[in-house]
C-alpha positions in Angstrom: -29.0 37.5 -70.9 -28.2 35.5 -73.8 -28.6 31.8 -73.2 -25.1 30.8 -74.7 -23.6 33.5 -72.5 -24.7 31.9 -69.6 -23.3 28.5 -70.5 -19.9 30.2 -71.3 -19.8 31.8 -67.6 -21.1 28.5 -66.2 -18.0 26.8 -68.3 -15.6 28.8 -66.9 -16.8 28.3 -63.0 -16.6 24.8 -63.1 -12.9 24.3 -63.0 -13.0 26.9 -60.1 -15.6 24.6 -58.3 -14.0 21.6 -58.7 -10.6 23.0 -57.3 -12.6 24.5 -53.9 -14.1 20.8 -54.1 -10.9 19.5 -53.9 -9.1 21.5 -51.4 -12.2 21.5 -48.7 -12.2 17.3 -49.2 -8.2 17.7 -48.7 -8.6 19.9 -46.0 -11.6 17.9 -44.5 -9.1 14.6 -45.1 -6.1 16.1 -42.7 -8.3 17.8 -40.6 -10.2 14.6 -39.2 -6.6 12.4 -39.4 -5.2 15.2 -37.0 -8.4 15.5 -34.8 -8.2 11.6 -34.4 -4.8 12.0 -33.5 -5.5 14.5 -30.6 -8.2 12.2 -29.9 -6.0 9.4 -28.6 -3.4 12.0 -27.2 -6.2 12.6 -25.0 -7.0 9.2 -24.3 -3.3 8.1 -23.5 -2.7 11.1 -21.1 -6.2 10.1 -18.9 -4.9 6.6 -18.7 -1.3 7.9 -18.1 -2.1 10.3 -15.4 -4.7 8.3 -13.9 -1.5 5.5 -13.1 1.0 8.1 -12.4 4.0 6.5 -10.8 3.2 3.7 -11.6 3.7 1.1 -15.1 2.1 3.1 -17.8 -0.8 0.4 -19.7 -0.7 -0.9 -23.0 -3.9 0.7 -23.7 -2.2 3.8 -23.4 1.3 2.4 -25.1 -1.0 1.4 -27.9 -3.0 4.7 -28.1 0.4 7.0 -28.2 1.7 4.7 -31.5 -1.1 6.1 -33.3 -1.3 9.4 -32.3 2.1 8.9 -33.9 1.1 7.2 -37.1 -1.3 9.8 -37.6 0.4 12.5 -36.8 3.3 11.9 -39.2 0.4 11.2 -42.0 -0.3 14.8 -41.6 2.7 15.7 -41.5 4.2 13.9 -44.8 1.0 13.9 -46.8 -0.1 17.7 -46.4 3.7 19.8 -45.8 1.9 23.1 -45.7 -0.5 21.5 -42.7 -0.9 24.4 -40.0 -1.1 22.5 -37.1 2.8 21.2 -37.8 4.3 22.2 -34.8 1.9 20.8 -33.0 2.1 17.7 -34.3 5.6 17.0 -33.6 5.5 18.0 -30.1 2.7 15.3 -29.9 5.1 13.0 -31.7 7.7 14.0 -29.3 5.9 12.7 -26.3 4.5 9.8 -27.8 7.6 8.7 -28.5 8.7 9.8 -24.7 6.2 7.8 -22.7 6.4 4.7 -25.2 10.3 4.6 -24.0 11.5 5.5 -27.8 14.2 8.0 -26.5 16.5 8.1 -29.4 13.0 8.6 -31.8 11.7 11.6 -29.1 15.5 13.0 -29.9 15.3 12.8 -33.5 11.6 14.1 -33.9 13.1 17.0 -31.2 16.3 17.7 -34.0 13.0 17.8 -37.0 11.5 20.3 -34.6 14.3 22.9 -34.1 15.8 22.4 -37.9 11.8 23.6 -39.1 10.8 26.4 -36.0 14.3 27.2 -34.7 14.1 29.4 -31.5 10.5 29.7 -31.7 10.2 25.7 -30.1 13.2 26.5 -27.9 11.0 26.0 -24.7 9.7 23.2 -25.9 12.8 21.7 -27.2 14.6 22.4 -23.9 11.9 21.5 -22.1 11.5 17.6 -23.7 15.3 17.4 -23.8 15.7 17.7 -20.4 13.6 15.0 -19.9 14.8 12.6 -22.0 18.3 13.7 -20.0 16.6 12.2 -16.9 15.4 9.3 -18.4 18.8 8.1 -19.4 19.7 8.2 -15.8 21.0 12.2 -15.9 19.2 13.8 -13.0 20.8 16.8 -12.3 21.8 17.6 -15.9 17.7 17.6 -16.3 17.1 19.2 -13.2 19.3 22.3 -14.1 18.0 22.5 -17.6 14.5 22.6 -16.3 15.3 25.0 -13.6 16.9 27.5 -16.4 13.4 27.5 -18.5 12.2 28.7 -15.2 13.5 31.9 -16.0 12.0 32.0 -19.4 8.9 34.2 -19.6 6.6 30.8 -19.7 2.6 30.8 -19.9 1.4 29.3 -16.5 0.5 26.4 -17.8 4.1 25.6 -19.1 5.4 26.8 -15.9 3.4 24.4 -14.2 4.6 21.0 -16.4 8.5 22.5 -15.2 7.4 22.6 -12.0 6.0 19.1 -12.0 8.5 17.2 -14.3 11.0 18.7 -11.8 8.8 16.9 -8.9 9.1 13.7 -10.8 12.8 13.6 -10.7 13.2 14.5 -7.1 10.9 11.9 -6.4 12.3 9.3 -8.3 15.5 10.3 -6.3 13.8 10.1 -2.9 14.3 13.6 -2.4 10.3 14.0 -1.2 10.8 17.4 0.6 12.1 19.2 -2.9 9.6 17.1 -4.5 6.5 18.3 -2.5 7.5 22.0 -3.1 7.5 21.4 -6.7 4.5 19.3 -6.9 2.3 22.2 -5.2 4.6 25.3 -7.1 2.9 23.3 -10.2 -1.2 22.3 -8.6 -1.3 25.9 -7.7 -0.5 27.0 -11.3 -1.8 24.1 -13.7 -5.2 25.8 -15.5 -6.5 22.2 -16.5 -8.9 20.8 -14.1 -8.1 17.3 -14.4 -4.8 17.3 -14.5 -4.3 20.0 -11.3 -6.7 17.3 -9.7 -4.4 14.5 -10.1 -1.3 16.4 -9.3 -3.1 17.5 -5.7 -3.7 13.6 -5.6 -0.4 12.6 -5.7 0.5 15.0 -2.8 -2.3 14.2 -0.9 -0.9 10.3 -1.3 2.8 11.0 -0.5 1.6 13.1 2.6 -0.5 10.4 3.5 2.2 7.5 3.6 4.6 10.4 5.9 2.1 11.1 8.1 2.0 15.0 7.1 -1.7 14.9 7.6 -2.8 18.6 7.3 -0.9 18.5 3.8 -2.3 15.2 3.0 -6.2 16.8 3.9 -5.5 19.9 2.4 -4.5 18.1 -0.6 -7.5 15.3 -0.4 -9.9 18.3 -0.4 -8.7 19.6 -3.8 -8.8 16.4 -5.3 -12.6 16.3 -4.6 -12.9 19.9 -5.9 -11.0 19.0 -8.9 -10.9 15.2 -10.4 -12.8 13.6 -13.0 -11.9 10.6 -11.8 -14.9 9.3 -9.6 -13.0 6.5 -7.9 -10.0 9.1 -7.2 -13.0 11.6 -5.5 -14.2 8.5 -3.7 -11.0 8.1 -2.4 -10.4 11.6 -1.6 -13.8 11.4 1.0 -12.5 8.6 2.7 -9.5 9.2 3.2 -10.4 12.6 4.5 -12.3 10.8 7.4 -10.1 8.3 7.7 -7.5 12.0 8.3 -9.8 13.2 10.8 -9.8 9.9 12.9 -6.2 9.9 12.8 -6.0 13.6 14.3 -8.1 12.8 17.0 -11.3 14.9 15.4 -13.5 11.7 16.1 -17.1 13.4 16.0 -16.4 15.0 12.9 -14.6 11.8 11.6 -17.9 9.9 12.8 -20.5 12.5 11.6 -19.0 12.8 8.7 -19.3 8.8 7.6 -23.2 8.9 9.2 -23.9 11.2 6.5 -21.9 9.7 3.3 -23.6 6.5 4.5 -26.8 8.0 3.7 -26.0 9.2 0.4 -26.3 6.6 -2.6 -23.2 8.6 -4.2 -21.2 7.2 -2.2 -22.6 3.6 -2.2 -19.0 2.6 -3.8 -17.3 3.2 -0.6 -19.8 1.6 2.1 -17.7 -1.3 2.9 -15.0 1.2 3.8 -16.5 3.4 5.8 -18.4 1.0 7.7 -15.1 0.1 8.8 -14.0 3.2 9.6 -16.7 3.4 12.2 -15.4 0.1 13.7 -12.1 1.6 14.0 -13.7 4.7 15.3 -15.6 2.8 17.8 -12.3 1.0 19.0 -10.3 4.2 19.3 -13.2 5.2 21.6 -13.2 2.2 23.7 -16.4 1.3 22.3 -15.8 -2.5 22.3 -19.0 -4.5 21.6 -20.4 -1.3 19.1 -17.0 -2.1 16.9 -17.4 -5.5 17.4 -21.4 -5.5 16.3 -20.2 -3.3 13.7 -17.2 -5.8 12.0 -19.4 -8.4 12.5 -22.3 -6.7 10.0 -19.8 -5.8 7.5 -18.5 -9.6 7.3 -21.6 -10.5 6.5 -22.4 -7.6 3.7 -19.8 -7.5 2.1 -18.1 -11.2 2.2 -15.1 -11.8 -0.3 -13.3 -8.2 0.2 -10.7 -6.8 1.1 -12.7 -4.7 3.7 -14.2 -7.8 5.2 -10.7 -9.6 5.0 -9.8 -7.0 7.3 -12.8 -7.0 9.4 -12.2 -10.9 10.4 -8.4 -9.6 11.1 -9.9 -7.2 13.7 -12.1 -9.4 15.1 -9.4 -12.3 15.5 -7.2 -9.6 17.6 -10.5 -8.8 19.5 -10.8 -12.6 20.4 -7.5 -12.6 21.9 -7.3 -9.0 23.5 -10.8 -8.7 24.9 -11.5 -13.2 25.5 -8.3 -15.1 25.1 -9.9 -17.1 23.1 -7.2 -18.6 20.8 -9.9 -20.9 19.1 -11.7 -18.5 18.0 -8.8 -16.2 17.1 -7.6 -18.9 14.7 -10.7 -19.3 13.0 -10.9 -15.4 12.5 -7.6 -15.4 11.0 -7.9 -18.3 9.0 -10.7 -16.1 7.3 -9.1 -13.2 6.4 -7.3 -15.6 3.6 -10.5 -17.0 2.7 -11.9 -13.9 2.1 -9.5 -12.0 0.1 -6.2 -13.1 -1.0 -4.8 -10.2 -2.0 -5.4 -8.2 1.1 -2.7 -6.8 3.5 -3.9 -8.7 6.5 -3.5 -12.0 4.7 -0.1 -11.9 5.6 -0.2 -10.9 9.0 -3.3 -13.2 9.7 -0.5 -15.7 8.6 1.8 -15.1 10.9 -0.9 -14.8 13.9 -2.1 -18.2 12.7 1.9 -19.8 13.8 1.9 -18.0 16.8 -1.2 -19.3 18.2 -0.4 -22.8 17.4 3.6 -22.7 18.7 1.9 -21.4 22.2 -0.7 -23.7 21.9 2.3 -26.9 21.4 4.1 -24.5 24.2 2.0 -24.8 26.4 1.2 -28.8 25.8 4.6 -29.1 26.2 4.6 -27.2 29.9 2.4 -30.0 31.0 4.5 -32.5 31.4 7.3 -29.8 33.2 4.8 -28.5 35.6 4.5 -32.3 36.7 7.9 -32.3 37.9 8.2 -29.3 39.0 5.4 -30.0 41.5 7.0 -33.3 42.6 10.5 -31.2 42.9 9.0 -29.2 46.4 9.3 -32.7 48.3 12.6 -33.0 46.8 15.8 -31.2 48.9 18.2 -29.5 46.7 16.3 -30.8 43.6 18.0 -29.4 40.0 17.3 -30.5 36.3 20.3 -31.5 34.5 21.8 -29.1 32.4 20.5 -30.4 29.1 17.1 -30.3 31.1 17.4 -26.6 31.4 18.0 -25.7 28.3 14.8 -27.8 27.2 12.7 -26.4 29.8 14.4 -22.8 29.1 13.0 -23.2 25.2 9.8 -23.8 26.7 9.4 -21.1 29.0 10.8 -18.2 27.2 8.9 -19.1 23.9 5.7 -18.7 25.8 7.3 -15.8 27.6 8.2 -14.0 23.8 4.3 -14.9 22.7 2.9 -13.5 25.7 4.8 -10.8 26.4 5.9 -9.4 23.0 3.3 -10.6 20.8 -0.1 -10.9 23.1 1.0 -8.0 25.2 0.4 -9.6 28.3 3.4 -9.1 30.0 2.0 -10.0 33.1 1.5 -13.8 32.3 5.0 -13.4 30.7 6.7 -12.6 33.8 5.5 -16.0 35.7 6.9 -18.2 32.7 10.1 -15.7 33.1 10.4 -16.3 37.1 10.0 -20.4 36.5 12.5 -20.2 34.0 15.5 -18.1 36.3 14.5 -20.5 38.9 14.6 -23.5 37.7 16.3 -23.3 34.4 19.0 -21.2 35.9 22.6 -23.1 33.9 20.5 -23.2 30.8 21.9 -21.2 27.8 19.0 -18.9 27.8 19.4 -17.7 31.4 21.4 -14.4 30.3 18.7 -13.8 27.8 15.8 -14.2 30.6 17.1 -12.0 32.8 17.4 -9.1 29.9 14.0 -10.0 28.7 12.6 -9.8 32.8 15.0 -6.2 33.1 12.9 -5.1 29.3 9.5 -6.1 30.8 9.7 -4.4 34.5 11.0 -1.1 32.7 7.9 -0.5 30.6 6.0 -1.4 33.5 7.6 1.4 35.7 9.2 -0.5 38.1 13.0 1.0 37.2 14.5 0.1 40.1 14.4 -3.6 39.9 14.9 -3.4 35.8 18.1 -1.7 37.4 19.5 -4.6 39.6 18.8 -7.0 36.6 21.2 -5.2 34.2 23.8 -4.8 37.2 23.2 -8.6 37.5 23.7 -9.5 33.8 26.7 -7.0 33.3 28.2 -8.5 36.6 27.4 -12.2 36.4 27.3 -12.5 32.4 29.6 -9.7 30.9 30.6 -11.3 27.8 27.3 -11.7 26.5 25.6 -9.3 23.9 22.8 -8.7 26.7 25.9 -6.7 29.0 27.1 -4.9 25.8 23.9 -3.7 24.6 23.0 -2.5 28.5 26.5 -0.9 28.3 25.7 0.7 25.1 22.6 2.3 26.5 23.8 3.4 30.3 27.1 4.2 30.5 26.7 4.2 34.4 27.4 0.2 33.4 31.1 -0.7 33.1 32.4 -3.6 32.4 36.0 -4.8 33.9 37.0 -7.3 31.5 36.8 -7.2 27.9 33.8 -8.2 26.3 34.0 -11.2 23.7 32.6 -8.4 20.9 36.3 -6.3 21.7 38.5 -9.5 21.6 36.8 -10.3 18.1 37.5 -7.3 17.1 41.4 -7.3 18.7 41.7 -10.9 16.6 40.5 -10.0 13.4 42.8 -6.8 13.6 45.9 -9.1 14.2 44.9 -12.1 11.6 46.5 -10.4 8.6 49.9 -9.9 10.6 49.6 -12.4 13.0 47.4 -14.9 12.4 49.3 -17.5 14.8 48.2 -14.5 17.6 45.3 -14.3 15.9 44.4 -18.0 16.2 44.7 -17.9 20.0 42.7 -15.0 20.6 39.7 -16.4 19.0 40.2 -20.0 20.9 40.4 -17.7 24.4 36.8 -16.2 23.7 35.2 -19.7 22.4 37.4 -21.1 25.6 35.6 -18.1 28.3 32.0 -17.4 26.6 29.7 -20.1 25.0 27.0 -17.8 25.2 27.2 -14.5 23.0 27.0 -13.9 19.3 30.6 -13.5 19.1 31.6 -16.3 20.7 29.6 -18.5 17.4 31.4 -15.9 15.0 34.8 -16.9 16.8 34.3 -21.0 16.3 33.0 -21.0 13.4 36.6 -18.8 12.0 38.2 -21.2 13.9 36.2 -24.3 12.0 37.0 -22.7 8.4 40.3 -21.7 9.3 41.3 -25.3 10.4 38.7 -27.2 7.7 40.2 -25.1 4.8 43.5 -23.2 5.6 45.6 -25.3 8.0 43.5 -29.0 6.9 43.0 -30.1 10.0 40.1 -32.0 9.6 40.0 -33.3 13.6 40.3 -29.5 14.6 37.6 -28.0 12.3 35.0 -30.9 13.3 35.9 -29.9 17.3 34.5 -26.4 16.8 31.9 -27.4 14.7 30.8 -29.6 16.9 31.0 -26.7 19.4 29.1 -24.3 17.4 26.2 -27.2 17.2 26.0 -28.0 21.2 26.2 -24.1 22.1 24.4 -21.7 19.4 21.8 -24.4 18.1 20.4 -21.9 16.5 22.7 -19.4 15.3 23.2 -18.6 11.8 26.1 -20.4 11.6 24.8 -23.6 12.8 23.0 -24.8 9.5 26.9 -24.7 7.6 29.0 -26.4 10.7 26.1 -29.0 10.5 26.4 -29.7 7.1 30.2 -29.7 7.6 30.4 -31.7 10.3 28.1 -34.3 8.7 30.3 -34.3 5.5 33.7 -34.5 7.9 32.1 -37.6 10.1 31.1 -39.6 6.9 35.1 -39.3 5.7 36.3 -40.2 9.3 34.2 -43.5 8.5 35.2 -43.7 5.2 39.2 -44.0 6.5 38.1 -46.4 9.0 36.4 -48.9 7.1 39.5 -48.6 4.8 42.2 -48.9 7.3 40.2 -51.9 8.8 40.1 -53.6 5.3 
């Protein structure tokens, strides 16, 4: 072939080249924007998914901005890009899960203007959505339940299903919720993503106690998340399930062998506990006990060993009432770990322990003179004397009793207080408490006689009304102070002169309920604010203070009273000047 030939055909391929050059650097160009777009899709949704239900990250905030940015690149840079309908369903979500509703609308308007009934699922489907997020539940609900109907690919069927889950459980609906969550696990084809969606039913079956629903769903989280922290979980919850159910050799087995496998060296700590609890539930004392007192000492400045000293500080008083070395197992669990959920209660074990420690310092000097009283003939306190010694006794009676669960040791503080402490304001209360105590213990037929006692001897008090309440066989033959409130406040608007004197007859008969404080303190305001009676008003608030000490309407009649007395001076001094 001719030589200038050649050149000619070479001449007229060159323009050709140069235009495939072109097109596959173009192509190469929209291609890698788009793929770094799906690329922090992806990233976003693993972030998002992993904190379902909870505040989505700024990582992932961040990453959904540029899948946006990139996305619409594509989009305006390349208009015959293939991948166009994808792209603005990913900038439809973006925009959804960064909070930009009006944007996801508008980008959802782009979408059906350009595909028309080809995106309709899709366009009904991130509608409804959006519906819901502007606080329209049912209006999404029923437009999600109608795509239902729509022949859908499983895997669209299984995001109705689950954004339908979402709303229920955002309205606390959790039985439609749990359907819907597993309608949508069963159906999901993406393994990640059906493992998070079991998690989250494992989790809400957990906090209800449904515990078959809560393993079942533990077990498909192992099969199923990439998440190794949400697998780790899944194992120990599942033991922690079994010891729960009872199945303690499984439960125990079970940890024995995940403690010797390194894979699950994350979650020692935990299930070393788990033995200890496992060893409690058993009655195995001193192997919890050597057990607590290993993982303290492995694994110091946890949350597991935060609530290892907790457990060993309820040992100290259950198993040795020994309240020293309760407090300093307590006073640990802060130490240890301030953010875990025994710091709190450790807290409030640390106040009991010292107000029946001062309790019981105070007793001393009472159980002097209660000795001496026996060579005393018809020996009494006075009555401000009883309702010292009453605050003594029942405090220590309440720690004992309801707190230390020693009701034994709470009935002798109970029996020194009816005896001696028998005019005191508490008295009423001592009796119900004694009545509460016996019945738990069995012994119904004295519990009985208390309550006749109280409803007999006492039957304005809230003690008779709640025994009422509970046993009809109870009656009452006068009215309770809770009925004449009620009979007062009916007539105040009408006649509050009648009104007036029906509250002064229940502050006049009872200075011992709840009512009876509710009925004084009307009075008070009434007289300090309506009628201006300042003399009147500072009676009953002075009433209130002697009587219900500690009610909640003692802290305002003090404060009033205080403020009355200083003006009563205040006139004084001037009319002496």
């Amino acid at each position: 072939m001719p030589k200038n030939h050649i050149y000619t055909l070479a001449r007229k391929w060159i323009p050709v080249a140069g235009l495939i050059f072109i097109s596959c650097a173009n192509f190469k160009a929209y291609f890698n924007t788009f793929y770094n777009a799906e690329e922090f899709f992806e990233k976003a949704e693993k972030i998002r998914l992993q904190n379902r239900g909870e505040k989505i990250p700024q990582s992932a905030i961040n990453d959904y901005e540029k899948v946006i940015e990139k996305s619409r690149f594509v989009m305006d840079e390349y208009p015959d890009f293939k991948l166009r309908k994808k792209a603005f369903i990913l900038i439809v979500q973006s925009h959804f899960y960064r909070g930009e509703l009006r944007e996801a609308m508008g980008t959802l308007g782009e979408l059906k203007n350009e595909f028309g009934d080809k995106v309709y699922v899709e366009v009904e489907f991130w509608t409804s959505l959006v519906k819901w997020k502007q606080n329209k539940p049912q209006p999404a609900i029923n437009g999600l339940n109608e795509l239902i109907n729509f022949s859908l690919n499983v895997d669209m069927e299984a995001k109705v299903y689950l954004a339908i889950a979402e709303i229920f459980l955002e309205q606390k609906m959790y039985s439609e919720a749990m359907d819907n969550l597993e309608k949508s696990a069963e159906r999901i084809q993406d393994q990640n993503e059906k493992g998070q969606i079991y998690y989250r039913i494992a989790e809400l079956s957990f906090d209800a106690k449904s515990y078959d629903r809560a393993l079942s769903g533990y077990q498909e989280v192992i099969k199923n998340s990439q998440s190794k922290k949400q697998i780790q979980e899944g194992n120990l919850k599942t033991v922690q399930i079994y010891r729960l159910k009872g199945n303690l050799d499984l439960a125990t087995n079970s940890i024995k062998n995940m403690l010797l496998d390194d894979n699950y060296k994350t979650i020692f700590p935990n299930l070393e506990l788990e033995l200890a609890k496992l060893y409690d539930q058993q009655n195995m004392i001193s192997e919890s006990r050597n057990r607590l007192a290993s993982i303290v000492q492995d694994y110091p400045k946890t949350t597991v060993s935060a609530e290892a000293y907790y457990m060993l500080g309820n040992y100290s008083i259950e198993q040795d009432w020994d309240m020293e070395d309760a407090l300093k197992q307590y006073s640990s669990v802060v130490k240890e770990n301030k953010q875990s959920l025994y710091a709190q209660p450790a807290q409030v074990r640390i106040k009991e322990i010292n107000t029946y420690q001062q309790s019981k310092l105070d007793l001393e000097s009472w159980s002097l003179r209660i000795a001496e009283s026996d060579t005393i003939a018809d020996f009494h306190f006075t009555e401000d004397e009883q309702n010292e010694l009453a605050k003594n006794l029942y405090s220590l009676t309440e720690l004992e009793a309801f707190h230390f669960d020693r009701s034994d040791t709470g009935l002798v503080y109970l029996d020194l207080l009816i005896q001696y402490a028998y005019q005191s304001k508490l008295f009423p209360k001592a009796l119900y408490a004694k009545s509460v105590i016996l019945e738990d213990k069995g012994e119904l037929s004295l519990s009985k006689l208390l309550k006749q006692r109280i409803v007999n001897e006492f039957p304005k008090t809230d003690f008779a009304l709640a025994i009422i309440n509970t046993d009809k066989s109870y009656k009452i033959m006068t009215s309770t102070s809770d009925e004449k409130l009620v009979t007062a406040e009916r007539k105040w608007s009408d006649n509050p002169a009648l009104a007036m004197d029906g509250y002064r007859e229940i502050v006049i008969e009872d200075t011992v309920s709840e009512s009876s404080a509710q009925a004084a303190y009307f009075l008070a305001y009434q007289y300090d604010y309506h009628f201006v009676k300042p003399d009147s008003a500072l009676k009953y608030y002075e009433w209130i203070l002697k009587h219900h000490s500690d009610s909640y309407q003692a802290e305002p009649s003090g404060k009033r009273a205080a403020f009355l007395n200083s003006v009563f001076v205040d006139t004084s001094e001037t009319n002496d000047y």
